[in-house]
MDAnalysis code that builds the backbone (N, CA, C; Angstrom):
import MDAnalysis as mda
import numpy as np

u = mda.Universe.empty(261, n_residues=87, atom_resindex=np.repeat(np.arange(87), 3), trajectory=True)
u.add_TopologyAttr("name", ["N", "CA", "C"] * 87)
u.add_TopologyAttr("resid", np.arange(1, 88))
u.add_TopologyAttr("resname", ["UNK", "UNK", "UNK", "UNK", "UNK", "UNK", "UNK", "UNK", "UNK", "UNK", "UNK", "UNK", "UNK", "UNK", "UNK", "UNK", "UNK", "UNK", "UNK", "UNK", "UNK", "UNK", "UNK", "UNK", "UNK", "UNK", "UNK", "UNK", "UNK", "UNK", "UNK", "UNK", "UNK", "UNK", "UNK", "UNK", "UNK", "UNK", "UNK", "UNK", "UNK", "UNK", "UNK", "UNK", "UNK", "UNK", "UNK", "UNK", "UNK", "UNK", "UNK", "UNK", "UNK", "UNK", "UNK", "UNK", "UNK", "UNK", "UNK", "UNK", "UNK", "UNK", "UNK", "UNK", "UNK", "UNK", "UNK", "UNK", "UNK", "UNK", "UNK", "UNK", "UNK", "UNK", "UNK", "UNK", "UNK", "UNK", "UNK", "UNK", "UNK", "UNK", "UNK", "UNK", "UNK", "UNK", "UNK"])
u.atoms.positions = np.array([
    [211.079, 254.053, 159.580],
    [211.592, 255.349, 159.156],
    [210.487, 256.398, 159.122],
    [209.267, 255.944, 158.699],
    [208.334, 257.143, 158.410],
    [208.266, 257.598, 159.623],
    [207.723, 256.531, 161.038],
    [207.297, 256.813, 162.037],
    [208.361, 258.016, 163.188],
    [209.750, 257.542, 162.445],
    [210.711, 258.792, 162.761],
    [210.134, 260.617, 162.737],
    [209.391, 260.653, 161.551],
    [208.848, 262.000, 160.705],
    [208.070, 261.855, 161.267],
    [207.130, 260.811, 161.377],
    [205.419, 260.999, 161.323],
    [205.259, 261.432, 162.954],
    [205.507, 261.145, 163.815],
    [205.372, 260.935, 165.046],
    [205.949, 262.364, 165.891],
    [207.103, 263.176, 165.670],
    [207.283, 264.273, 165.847],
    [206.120, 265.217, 164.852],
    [205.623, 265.058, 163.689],
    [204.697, 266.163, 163.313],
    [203.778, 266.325, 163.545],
    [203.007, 265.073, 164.038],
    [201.450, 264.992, 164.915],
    [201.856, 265.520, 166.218],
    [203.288, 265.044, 166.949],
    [202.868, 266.299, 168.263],
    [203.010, 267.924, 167.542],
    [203.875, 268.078, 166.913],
    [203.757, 269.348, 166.913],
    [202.440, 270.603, 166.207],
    [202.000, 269.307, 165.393],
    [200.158, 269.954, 164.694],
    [199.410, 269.981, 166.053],
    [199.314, 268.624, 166.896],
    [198.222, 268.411, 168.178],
    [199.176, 269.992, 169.386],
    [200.358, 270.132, 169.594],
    [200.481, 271.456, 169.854],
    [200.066, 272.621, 169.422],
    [200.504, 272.761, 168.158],
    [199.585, 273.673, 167.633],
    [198.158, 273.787, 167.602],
    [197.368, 273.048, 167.542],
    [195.875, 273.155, 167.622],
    [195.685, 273.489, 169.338],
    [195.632, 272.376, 170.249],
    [195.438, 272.232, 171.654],
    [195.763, 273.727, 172.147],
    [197.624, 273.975, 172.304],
    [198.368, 275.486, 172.764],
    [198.901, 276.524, 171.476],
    [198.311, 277.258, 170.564],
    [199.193, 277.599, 169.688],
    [200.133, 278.413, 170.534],
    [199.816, 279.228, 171.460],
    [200.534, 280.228, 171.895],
    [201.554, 279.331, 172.656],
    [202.075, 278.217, 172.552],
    [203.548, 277.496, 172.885],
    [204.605, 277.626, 171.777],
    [203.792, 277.740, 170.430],
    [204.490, 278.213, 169.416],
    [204.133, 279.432, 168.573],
    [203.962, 280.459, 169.258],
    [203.946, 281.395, 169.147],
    [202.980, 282.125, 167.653],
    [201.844, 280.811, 167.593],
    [200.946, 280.824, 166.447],
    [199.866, 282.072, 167.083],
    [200.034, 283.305, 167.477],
    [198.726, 284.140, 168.085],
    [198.184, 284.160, 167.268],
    [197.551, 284.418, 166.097],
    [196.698, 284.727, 165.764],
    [195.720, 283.599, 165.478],
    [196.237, 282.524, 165.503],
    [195.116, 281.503, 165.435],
    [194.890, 280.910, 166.453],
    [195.607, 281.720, 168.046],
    [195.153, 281.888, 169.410],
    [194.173, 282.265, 169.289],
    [193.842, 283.854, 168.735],
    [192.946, 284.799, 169.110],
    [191.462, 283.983, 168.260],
    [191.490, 283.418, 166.976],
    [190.819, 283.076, 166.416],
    [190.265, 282.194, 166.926],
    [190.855, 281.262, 167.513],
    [190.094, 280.111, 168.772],
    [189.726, 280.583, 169.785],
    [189.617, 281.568, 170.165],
    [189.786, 281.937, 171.587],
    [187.957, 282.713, 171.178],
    [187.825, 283.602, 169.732],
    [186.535, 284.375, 169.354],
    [185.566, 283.310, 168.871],
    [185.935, 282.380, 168.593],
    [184.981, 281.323, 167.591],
    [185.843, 279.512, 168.492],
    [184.997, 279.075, 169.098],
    [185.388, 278.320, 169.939],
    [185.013, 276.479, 169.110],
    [184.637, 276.562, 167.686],
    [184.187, 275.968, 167.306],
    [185.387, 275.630, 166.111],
    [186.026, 276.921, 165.737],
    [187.091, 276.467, 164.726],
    [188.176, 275.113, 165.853],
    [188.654, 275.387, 167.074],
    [189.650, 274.063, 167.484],
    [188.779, 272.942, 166.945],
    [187.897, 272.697, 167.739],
    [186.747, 271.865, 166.999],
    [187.239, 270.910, 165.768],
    [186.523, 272.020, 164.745],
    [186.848, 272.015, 163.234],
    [188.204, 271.232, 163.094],
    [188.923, 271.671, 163.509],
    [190.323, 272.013, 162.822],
    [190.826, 270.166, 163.662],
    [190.913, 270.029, 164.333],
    [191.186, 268.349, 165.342],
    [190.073, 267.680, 164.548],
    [188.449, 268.177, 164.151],
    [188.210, 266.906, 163.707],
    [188.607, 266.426, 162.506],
    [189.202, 267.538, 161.412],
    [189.690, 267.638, 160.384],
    [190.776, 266.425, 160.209],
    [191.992, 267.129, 161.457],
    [192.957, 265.757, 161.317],
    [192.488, 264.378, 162.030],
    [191.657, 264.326, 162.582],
    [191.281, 263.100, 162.862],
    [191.267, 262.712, 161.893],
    [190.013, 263.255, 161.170],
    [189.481, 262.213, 159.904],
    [190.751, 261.622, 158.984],
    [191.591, 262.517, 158.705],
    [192.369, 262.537, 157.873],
    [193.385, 261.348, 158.368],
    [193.357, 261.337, 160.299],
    [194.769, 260.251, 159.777],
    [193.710, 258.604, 160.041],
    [192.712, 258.866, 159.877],
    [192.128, 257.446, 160.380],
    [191.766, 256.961, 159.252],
    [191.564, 258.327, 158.359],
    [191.676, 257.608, 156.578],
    [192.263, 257.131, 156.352],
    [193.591, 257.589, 156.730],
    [195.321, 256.999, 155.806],
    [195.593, 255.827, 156.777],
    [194.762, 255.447, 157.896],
    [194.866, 253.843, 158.337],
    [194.424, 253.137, 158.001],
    [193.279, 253.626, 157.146],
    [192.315, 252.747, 157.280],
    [192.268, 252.237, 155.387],
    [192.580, 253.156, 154.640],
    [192.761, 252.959, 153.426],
    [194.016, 253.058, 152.559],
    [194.167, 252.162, 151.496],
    [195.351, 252.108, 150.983],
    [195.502, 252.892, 150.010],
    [194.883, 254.366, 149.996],
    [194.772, 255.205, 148.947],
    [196.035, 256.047, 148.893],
    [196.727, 255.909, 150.811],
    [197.854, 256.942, 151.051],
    [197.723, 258.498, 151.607],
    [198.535, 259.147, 151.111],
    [197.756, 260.714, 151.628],
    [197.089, 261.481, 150.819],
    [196.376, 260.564, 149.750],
    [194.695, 261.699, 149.059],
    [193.663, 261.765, 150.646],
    [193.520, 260.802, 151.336],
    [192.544, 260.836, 152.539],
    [192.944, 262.117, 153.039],
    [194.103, 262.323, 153.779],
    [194.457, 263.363, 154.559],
    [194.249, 264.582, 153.716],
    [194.526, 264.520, 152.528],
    [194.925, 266.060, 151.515],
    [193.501, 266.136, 151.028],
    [192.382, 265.290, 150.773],
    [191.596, 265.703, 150.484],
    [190.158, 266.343, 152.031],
    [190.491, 266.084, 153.223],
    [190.151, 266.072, 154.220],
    [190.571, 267.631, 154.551],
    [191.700, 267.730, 154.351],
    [192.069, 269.410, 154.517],
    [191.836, 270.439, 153.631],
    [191.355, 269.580, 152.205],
    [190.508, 270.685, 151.255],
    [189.413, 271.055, 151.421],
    [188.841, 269.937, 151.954],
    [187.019, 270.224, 152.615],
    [187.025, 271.020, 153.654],
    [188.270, 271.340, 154.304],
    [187.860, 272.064, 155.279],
    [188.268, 274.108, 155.714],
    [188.653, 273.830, 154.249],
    [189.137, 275.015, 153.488],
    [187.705, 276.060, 153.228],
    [186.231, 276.154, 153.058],
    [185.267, 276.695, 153.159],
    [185.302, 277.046, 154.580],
    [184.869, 276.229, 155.444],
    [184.739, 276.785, 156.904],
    [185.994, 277.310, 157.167],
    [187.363, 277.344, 157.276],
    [188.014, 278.058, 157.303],
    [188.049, 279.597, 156.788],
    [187.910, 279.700, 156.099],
    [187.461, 281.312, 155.539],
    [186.254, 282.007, 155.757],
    [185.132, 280.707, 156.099],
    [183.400, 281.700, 156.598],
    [184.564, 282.068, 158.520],
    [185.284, 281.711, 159.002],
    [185.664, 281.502, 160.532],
    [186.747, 283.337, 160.153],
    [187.393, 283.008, 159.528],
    [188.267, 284.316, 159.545],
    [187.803, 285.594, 158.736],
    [186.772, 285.428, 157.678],
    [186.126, 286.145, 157.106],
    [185.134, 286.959, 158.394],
    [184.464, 286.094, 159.033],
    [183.519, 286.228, 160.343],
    [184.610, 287.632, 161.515],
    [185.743, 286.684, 161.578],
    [186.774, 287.666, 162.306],
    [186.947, 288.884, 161.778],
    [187.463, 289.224, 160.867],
    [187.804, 290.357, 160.125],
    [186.838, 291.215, 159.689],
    [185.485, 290.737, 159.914],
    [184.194, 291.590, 160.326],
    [183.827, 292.229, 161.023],
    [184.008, 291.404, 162.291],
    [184.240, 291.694, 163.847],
    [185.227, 292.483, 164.514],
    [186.291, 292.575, 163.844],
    [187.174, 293.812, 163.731],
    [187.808, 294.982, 162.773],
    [186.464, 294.561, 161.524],
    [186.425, 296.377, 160.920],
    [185.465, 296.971, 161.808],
    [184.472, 296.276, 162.607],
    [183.012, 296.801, 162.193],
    [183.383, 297.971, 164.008],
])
């Protein structure tokens, strides 16, 4: 049953990261497109996160705490942007 859920939402996150502009995510087109390091970021993020929740029987603290850590570089990346287009 999970793998019902689980398996449609990893393609549609690995879409979103890989093409956002298939789902009509532009602005975190444009943001990958200025800083080529956030896709990067952002895939190794869920890596970590689902190889945690294989690998340990903790559940989804691995994943949820994996996407909190990556909540700093997220904001130095769009903070950086929104610099770059007051300035």
């Amino acid at each position: 049953m999970i793998v019902v859920v689980a398996l449609p939402l990893l393609v549609l996150v690995i879409t979103a990261l890989v093409r956002p502009d298939l789902l009509r995510l532009h602005a975190l087109a444009r943001a990958q497109q200025e800083d080529p390091a956030l896709r990067a970021l952002l895939i190794s993020a869920l890596t970590t996160g689902l190889l945690g929740f294989a690998a340990n029987d903790s559940g989804v603290i691995v994943p949820a705490v994996a996407l909190g850590h990556r909540r700093p570089a997220d904001r130095h990346v769009w903070a950086q942007r929104w610099m770059n287009e007051a300035a």
